[in-house]
C-alpha positions as a printed Julia matrix, in Angstrom:
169×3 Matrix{Float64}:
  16.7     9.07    2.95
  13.37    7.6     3.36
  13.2     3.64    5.52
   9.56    3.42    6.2
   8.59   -0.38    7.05
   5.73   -1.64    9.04
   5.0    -5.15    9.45
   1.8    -7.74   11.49
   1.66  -10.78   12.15
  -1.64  -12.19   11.03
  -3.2   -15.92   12.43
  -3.83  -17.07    8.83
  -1.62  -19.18    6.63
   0.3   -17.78    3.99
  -2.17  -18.74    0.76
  -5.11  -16.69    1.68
  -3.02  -13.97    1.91
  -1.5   -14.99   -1.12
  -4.34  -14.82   -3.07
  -5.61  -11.36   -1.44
  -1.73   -9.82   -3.02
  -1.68  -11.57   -6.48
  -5.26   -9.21   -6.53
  -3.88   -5.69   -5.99
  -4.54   -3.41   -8.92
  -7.47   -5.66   -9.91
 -11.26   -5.12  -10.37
 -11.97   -7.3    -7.42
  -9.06   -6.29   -5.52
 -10.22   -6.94   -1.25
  -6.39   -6.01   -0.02
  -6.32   -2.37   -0.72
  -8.22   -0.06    1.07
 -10.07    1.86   -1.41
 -12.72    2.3     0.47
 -10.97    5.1     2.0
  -8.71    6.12    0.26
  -7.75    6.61   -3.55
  -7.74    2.78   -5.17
  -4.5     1.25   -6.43
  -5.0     0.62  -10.59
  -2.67   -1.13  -12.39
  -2.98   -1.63  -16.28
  -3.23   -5.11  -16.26
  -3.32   -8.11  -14.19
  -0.41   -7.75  -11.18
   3.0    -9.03  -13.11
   6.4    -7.77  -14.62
   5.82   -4.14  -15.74
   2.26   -3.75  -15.31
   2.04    0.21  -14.34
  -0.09    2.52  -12.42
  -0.62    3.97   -9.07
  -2.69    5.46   -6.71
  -3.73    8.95   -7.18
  -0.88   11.13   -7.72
   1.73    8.14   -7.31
   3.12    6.38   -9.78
   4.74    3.36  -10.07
   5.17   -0.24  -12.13
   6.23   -3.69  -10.86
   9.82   -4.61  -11.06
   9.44   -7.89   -9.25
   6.96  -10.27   -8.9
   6.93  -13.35   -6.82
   3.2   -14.55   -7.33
   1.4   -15.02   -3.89
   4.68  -13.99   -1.93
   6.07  -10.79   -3.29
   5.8    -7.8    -5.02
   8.38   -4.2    -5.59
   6.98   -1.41   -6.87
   9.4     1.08   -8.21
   8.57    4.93   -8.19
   7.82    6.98  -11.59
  10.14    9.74  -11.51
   7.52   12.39  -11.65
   6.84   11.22   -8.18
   9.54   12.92   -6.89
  10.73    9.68   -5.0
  13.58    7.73   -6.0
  13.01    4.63   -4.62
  10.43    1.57   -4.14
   7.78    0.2    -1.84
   7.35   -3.7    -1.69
   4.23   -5.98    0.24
   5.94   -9.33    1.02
   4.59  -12.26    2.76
   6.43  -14.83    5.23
   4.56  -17.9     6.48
   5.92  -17.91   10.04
   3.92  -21.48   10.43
   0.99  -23.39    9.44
  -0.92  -20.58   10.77
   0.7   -17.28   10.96
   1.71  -15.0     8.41
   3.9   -11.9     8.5
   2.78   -9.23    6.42
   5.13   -6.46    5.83
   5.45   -3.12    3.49
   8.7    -1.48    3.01
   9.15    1.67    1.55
  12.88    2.6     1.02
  14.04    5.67   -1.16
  15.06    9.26   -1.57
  12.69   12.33   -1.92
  13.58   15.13   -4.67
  11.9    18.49   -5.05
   8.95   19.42   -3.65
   8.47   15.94   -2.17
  11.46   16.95    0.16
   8.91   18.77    2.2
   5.94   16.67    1.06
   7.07   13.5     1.97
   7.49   14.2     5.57
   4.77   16.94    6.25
   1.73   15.17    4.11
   2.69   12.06    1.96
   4.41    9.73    5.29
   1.59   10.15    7.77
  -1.2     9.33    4.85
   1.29    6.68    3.35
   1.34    5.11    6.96
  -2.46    5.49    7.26
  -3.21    3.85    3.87
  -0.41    0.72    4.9
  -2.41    0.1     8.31
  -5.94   -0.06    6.84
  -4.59   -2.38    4.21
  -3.2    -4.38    6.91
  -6.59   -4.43    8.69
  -8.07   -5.53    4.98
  -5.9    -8.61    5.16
  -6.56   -9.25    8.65
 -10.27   -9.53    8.16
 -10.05  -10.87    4.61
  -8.58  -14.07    5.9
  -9.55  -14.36    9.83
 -12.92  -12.86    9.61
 -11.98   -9.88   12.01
  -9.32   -7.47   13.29
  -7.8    -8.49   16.48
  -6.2    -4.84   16.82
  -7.84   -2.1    14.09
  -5.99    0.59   13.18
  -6.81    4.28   14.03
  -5.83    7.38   12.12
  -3.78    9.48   13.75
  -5.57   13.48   14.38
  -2.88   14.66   11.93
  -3.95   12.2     9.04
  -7.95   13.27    9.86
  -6.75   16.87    9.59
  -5.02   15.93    6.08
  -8.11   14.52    4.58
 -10.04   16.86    5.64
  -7.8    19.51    4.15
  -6.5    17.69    1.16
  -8.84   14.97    1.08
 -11.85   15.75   -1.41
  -9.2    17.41   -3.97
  -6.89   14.46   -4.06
  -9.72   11.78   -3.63
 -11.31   13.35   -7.0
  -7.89   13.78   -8.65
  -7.45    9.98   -8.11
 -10.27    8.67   -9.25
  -9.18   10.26  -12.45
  -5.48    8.36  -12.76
C-alpha cells in the first residue's frame, strides 16, 4: 500500500494559490516545477476528464473543485492503482495549507519501482512544486527544499533518458 502525503503551510490567502492550481497542465502553468523536472501536460484546460501526465505517468482528473481541489487517478499502464490529489485549505485570511496526497497500490514492476526510484523523485518533484507556490504568491521561500543525495544520484542516472522520454508524452 502506498500513503504518501506532504503538506506546508504557506502565508498567502487561499485565491492566489487558487489561481496558481486551476493552471496545472496549462501553457502558462507557474505551479509545477518543470523547470526541473518533466512538465505536467494535460489535453485541455484542468477539468473533468482532461488526461495526461508527466513523463512516463499517466493519469486524468476525476474531480475537480476549481481553485480548491483536484484528484488525479492513475492510468493503469502506470502500474499504480490509485490517485494523487493537490488540495488547498485557507487556514485564515492569510495562510494557506497546501497539501498532495498520493494514496494507492503498486503492481508489477512498479512494486520495486515505486519504492527504489519513483517515491524519492515523486517526493522531490512535490517539494519543488511546493517551493513554486511559495514564491508564486509571497515573493520568496521561507524554507527551500533540497534534494536528497539519493534523488541527485537518480537524475543523474536516470535523468537525461527520462527527461527526453517526457518531453515526448
Amino acid at each position: 500500500m502506498i500513503r504518501n502525503i506532504h503538506e506546508r503551510v504557506i502565508n498567502a490567502p487561499l485565491e492566489p494559490l487558487g489561481v496558481l492550481l486551476d493552471g496545472l497542465g496549462q501553457k502558462d502553468d507557474h505551479l509545477w516545477p518543470s523547470r526541473s523536472w518533466p512538465p505536467m501536460v494535460l489535453d485541455r484546460a484542468l477539468a473533468l476528464g482532461a488526461d495526461g501526465g508527466h513523463g512516463a505517468i499517466r493519469y486524468y482528473v476525476s474531480e475537480y473543485e476549481p481553485g480548491r481541489r483536484v484528484r488525479f487517478t492513475f492510468r493503469p499502464r502506470t502500474g499504480i492503482i490509485g490517485a494523487h490529489e493537490l488540495s488547498l485549505d485557507a487556514l485564515d485570511d492569510e495562510h494557506t495549507r497546501i497539501r498532495h496526497v498520493l494514496i494507492g497500490r503498486s503492481r508489477g514492476t512498479m512494486r520495486l519501482l515505486f519504492p527504489a526510484v519513483v517515491e524519492p523523485l515523486h517526493d522531490a518533484v512535490v517539494e519543488d512544486l511546493f517551493d513554486n507556490a511559495e514564491r508564486e504568491t509571497t515573493g520568496t521561500v521561507i524554507r527551500r527544499a533540497t534534494w536528497s543525495p539519493r534523488v541527485r544520484v537518480l537524475r543523474r542516472l536516470i535523468g537525461g533518458r527520462w527527461l527526453s522520454r517526457a518531453a515526448t508524452g
